[in-house]
C-alpha positions as CSV (number, residue, x, y, z in Angstrom):
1,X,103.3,53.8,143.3
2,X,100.2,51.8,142.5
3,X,99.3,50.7,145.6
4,X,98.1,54.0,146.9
5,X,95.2,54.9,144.6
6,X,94.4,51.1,144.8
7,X,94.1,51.2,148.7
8,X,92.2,54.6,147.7
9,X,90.0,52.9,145.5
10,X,89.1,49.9,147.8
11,X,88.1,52.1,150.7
12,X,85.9,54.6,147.9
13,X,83.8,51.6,146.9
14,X,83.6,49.8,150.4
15,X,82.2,53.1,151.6
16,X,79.8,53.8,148.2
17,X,78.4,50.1,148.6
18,X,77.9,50.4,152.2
19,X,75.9,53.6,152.0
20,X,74.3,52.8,149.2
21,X,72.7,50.3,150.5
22,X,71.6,52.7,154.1
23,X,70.5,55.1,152.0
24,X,68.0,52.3,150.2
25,X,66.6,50.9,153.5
26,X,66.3,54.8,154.8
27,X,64.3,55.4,151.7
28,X,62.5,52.4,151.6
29,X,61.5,53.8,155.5
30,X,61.4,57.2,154.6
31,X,58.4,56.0,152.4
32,X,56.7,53.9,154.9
33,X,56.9,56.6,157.7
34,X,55.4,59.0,155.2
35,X,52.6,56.8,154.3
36,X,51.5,56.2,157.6
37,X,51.8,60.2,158.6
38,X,49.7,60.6,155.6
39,X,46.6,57.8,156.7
40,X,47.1,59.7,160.3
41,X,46.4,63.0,159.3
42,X,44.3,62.8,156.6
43,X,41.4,62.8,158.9
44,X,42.8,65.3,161.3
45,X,43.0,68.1,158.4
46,X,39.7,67.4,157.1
47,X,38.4,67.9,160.9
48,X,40.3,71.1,161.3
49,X,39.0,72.5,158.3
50,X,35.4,72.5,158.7
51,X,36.1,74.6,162.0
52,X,38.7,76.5,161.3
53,X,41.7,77.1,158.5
54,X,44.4,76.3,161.0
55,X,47.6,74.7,160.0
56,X,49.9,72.7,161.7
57,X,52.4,74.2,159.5
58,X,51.5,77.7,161.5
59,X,53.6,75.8,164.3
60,X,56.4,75.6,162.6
61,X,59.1,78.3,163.4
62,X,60.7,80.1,160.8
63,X,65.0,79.1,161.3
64,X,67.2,82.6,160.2
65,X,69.5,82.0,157.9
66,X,73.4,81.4,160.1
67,X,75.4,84.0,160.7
68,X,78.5,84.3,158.4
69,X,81.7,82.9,159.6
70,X,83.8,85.3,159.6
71,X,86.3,83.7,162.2
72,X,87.1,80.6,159.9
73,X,87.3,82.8,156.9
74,X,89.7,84.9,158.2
75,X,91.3,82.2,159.9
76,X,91.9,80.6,155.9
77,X,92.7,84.2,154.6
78,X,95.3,84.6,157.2
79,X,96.7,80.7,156.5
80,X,96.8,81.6,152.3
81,X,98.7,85.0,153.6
82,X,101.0,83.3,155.7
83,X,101.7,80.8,152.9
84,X,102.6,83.9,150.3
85,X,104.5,85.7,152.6
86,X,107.2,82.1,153.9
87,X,107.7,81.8,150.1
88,X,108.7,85.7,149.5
89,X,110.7,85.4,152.7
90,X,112.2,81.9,151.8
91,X,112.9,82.7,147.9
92,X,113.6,79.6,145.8
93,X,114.7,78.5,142.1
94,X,113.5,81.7,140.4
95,X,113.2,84.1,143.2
96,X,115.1,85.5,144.8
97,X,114.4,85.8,149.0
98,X,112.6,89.5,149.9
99,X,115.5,89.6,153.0
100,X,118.3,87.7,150.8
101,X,118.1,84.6,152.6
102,X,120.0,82.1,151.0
103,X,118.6,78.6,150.2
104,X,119.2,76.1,153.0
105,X,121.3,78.0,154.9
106,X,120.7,78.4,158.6
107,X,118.4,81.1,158.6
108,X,116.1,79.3,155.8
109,X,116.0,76.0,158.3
110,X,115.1,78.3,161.3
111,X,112.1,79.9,159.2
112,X,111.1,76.4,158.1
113,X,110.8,75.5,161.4
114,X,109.3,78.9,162.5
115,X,106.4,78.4,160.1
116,X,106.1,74.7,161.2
117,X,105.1,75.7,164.8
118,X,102.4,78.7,162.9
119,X,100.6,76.1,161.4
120,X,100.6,73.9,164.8
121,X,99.4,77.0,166.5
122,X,96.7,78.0,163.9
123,X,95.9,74.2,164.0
124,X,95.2,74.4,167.3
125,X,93.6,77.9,167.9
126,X,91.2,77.2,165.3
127,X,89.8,74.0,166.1
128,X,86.3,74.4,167.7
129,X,84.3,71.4,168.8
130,X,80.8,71.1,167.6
131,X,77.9,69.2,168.1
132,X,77.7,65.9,166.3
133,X,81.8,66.1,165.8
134,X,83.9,63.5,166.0
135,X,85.8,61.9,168.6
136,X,89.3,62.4,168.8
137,X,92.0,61.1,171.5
138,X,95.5,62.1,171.6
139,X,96.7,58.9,169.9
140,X,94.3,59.3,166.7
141,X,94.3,62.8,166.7
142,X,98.7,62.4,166.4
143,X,97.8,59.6,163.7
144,X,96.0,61.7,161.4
145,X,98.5,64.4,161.6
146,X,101.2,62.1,160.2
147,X,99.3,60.7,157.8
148,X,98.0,64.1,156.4
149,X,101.8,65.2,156.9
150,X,103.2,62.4,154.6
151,X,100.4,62.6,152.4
152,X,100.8,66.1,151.3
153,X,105.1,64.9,151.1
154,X,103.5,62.6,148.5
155,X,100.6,64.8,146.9
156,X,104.2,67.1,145.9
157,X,105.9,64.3,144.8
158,X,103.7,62.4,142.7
159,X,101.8,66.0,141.3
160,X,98.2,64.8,142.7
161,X,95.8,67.0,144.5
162,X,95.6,67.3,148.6
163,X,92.2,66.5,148.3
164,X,92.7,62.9,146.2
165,X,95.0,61.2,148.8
166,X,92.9,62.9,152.3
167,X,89.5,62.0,150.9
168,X,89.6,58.5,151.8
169,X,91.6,59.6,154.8
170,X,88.0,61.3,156.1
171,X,85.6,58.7,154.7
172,X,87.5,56.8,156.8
173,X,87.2,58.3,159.7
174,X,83.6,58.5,159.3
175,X,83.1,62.0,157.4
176,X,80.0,62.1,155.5
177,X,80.3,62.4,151.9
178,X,79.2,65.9,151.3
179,X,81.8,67.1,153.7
180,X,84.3,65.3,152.5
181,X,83.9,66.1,148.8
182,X,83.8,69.9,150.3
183,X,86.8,70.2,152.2
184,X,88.9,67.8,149.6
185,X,88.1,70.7,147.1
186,X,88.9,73.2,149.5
187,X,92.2,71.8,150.1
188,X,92.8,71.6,146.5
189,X,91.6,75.1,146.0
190,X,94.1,76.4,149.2
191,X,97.3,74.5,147.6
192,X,97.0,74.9,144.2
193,X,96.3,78.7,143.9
194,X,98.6,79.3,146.5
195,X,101.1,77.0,144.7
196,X,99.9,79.1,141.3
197,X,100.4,82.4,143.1
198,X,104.3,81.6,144.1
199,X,105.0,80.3,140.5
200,X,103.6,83.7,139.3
201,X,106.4,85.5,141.6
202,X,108.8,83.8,140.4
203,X,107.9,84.6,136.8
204,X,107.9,80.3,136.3
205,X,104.1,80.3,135.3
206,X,102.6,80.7,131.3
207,X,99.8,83.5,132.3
208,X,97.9,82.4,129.0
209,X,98.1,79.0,129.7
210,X,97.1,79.4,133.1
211,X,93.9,81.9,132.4
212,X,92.3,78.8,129.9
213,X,93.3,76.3,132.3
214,X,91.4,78.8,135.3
215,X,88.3,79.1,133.2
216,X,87.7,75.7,132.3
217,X,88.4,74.9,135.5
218,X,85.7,76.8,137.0
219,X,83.2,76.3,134.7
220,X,83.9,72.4,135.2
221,X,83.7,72.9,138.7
222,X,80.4,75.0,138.6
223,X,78.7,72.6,136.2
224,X,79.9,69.8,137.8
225,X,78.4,71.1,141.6
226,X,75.2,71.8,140.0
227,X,74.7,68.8,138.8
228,X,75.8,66.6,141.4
229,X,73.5,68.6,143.9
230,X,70.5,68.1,142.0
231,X,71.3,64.4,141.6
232,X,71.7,63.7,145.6
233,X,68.3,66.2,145.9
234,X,66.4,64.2,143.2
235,X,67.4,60.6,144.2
236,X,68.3,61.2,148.0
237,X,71.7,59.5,147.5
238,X,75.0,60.9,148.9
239,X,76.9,57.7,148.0
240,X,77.0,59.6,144.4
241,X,79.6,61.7,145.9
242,X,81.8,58.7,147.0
243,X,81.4,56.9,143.7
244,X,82.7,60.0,141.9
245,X,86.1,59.7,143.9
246,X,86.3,56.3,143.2
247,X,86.5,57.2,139.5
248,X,89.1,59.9,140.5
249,X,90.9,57.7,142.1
250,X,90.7,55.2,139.3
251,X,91.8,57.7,136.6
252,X,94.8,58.4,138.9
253,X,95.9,55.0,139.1
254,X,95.5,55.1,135.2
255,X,97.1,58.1,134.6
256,X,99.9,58.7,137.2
257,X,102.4,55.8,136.6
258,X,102.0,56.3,132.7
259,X,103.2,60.2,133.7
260,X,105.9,59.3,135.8
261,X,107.4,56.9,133.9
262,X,107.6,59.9,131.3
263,X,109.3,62.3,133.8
264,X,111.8,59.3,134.8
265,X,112.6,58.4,131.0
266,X,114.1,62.1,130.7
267,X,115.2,62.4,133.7
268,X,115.6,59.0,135.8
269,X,117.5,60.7,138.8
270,X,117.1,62.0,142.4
271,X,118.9,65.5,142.8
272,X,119.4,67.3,146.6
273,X,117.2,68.9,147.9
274,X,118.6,72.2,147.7
C-alpha cells in the first residue's frame, strides 16, 4: 500500500529537480538575451526618436482573446450527465434503481457494459489533436488506458483522489506542470461531486457536513490558485507546481496506511461485491 505514493513521490521530485534546474539555466539566459536586446536597441530608439515617435511596439498585433470552448464543455457536461443518470438507472445500497433493476442481475451487467463502450466512444469522439501534443501509438495509447483504468479501481479503494495517483502518470509522460496540476483538479472536481451528487440521492450524505466541507474547500482552492500563480509569475518557476504534489503525495503516504489500518481494525474483511 506504501509503495504507490513512494513510486509517486520518486517520480514528483525527479521531475521538480529536473526542471528546476531548466528553468535556472532558461533564466540565467533569459537574462543574458535581454541584456544584449537592451545594448542593441538602446541606440536604435534614441535614433528613431529624434525623427519621429515611432514604436516598434506599433508592430505588434493585438491577439483576440480565444473563443470559448463550447464543444469540450459540453462534451464534460454531457460525461457528468451520463454519470448521474447510470447511477439512477443502476440503483445501489440506498437507492433504489429508477427502472427496478436489481443489483447484479443481468440487466445491471448489460448496463455496465453499455456505459463502458459510452465512455470508449466519448473517449474517442472527443479527442482532437493539437499542435505541440503528444505522440501517441497504439501500444502507449492502450498503456495509459489500463493504467488510468486500474488507477481509478485503486483511487476507490484506497479513498484518494483521481488526480493524486494520474498526476505522476502525466508528468510522466511529459505533461507540463501547469497542465498537469489543472486537469488532476479537474478530475478530482468531475469524481468527487459526481460521487457527492449520487450519495445525496441516496439520502447517504450529511448536507451540513458537506456545505462546511464545500466552502472550505473552495476557499482553499481559490486561495491556494492565487497564490501559486503569482509565485510561478514572480519567480518564473513551474517546478513549484510539481513540488506541491510531492508534498501531497507525501502526506498520503503519511496519512493513508494510518486510515486504513483504522477501517481494517473494525472491519478486517472483504465482502462481495454485490
Amino acid at each position: 500500500m506504501m509503495n504507490k505514493p513512494m513510486e509517486g513521490l520518486k517520480l514528483h521530485l525527479t521531475k521538480a529537480l529536473k526542471l528546476f534546474r531548466e528553468e535556472t539555466k532558461k533564466i540565467q539566459l533569459s537574462k543574458e538575451q535581454k541584456e544584449k536586446y537592451d545594448e542593441q536597441t538602446h541606440g536604435r530608439i534614441e535614433i528613431t526618436s529624434k525623427g519621429s515617435t515611432h514604436d516598434e511596439s506599433d508592430n505588434f498585433e493585438i491577439i483576440p482573446f480565444e473563443t470559448f470552448p463550447w464543444r469540450s464543455i459540453g462534451l464534460i457536461i454531457a460525461n457528468y450527465l451520463s454519470v448521474l443518470l447510470f447511477a439512477l438507472i443502476k440503483g445501489g445500497s440506498g437507492m433504489e434503481s429508477i427502472l427496478g433493476i436489481e443489483q447484479c442481475s443481468k440487466p445491471y451487467w448489460i448496463l455496465a457494459g453499455i456505459y463502458a463502450f459510452y465512455c470508449m466512444t466519448m473517449t474517442i469522439i472527443s479527442y482532437k489533436l493539437v499542435a505541440g501534443d503528444l505522440s501517441w501509438t497504439l501500444l502507449k495509447s492502450m498503456c495509459y488506458i489500463c493504467i488510468s483504468f486500474f488507477g481509478g479501481i485503486g483511487s476507490g479503494m484506497l479513498g484518494l483522489g483521481g488526480g493524486v495517483i494520474i498526476s505522476p502518470l502525466l508528468l510522466d509522460i511529459g505533461v507540463p506542470p501547469e497542465a498537469t496540476a489543472a486537469s488532476s483538479s479537474l478530475i478530482v472536481l468531475f469524481t468527487s461531486s459526481s460521487t457527492s451528487l449520487q450519495f445525496f440521492l441516496g439520502n447517504m450524505l450529511d448536507i451540513e457536513y458537506a456545505a462546511v466541507m464545500f466552502v472550505i474547500s473552495m476557499l482553499a482552492s481559490l486561495t491556494g490558485i492565487t497564490f501559486i500563480s503569482r509565485l510561478i509569475k514572480k519567480y518564473q518557476r513551474p517546478s513549484i507546481i510539481v513540488f506541491i504534489l510531492a508534498g501531497i503525495t507525501v502526506l498520503s503516504a503519511i496519512l493513508l496506511p494510518g486510515y486504513s489500518f483504522y477501517v481494517m481494525s473494525e472491519n478486517d474483511s472483504f465482502h462481495e461485491i454485490c
